[in-house]
N, C-alpha and C positions, 0 to 999 in steps of 0.2 A: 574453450570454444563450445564444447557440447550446452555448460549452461545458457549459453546465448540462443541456442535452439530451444532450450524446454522454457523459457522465460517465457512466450507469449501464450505457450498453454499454459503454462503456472496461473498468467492474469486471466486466461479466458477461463479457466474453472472456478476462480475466487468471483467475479463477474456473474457467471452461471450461476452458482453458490447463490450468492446476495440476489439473484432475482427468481431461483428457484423458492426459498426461505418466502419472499415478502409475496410471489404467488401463492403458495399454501398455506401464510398463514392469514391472508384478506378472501380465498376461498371459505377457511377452514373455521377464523373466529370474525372475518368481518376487518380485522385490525392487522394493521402492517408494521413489523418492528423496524423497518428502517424508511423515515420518508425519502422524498427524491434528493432533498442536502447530503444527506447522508450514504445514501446511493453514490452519489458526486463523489463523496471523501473517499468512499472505496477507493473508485478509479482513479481518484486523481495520486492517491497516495501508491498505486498499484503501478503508475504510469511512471510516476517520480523513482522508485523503487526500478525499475526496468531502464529506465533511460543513467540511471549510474549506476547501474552494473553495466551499459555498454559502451559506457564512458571512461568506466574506468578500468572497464577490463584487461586492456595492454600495461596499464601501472601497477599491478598488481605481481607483474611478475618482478617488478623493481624492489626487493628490499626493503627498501629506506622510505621509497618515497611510499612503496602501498600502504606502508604499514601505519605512517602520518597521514594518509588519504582518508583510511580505515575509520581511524580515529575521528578525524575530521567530518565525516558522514553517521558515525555513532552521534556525536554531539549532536549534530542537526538535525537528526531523526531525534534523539530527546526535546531537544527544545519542540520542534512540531508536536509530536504527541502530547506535553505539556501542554502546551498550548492550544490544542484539542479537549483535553479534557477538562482543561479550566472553562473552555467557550462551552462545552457541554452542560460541567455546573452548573452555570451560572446564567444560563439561557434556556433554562427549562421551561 
């Protein structure tokens, strides 16, 4: 239960983060290392992340089932990031 309470400062520091970083460094050199797509991937990935951990937090105390749950979100998040950074490659 307590993770369910630090999850949305966890996202609003990562958030902060990403727009402290692209303020000082388009003050500092003119240039932003993250445009606003990218900005987007944070959150959305930060959002996606938050909404199953509160989804699955009750199955988790199951065994069997968290433990295939576990798994089943491991896969997912690989194939995303995959699939992030081939669209990165390949779209520069």
């Amino acid at each position: 239960m307590n993770d369910v309470i630090a999850l949305p400062e966890f996202q609003l520091i990562v958030n902060m983060a990403a727009l402290v970083i692209n303020v000082v460094a388009a003050v500092s050199s003119g240039d932003v290392p993250l445009n606003v797509v990218q900005l987007l991937w944070v959150n959305l990935i930060m959002d996606t992340l938050g909404a199953l951990t509160l989804a699955t937090d009750h199955l988790m105390d199951q065994s069997n089932v968290g433990r295939r749950l576990l798994l089943m979100i491991w896969k997912c998040i690989k194939v995303q990031v995959s699939n992030m950074v081939l669209y990165a490659t390949f779209n520069l």
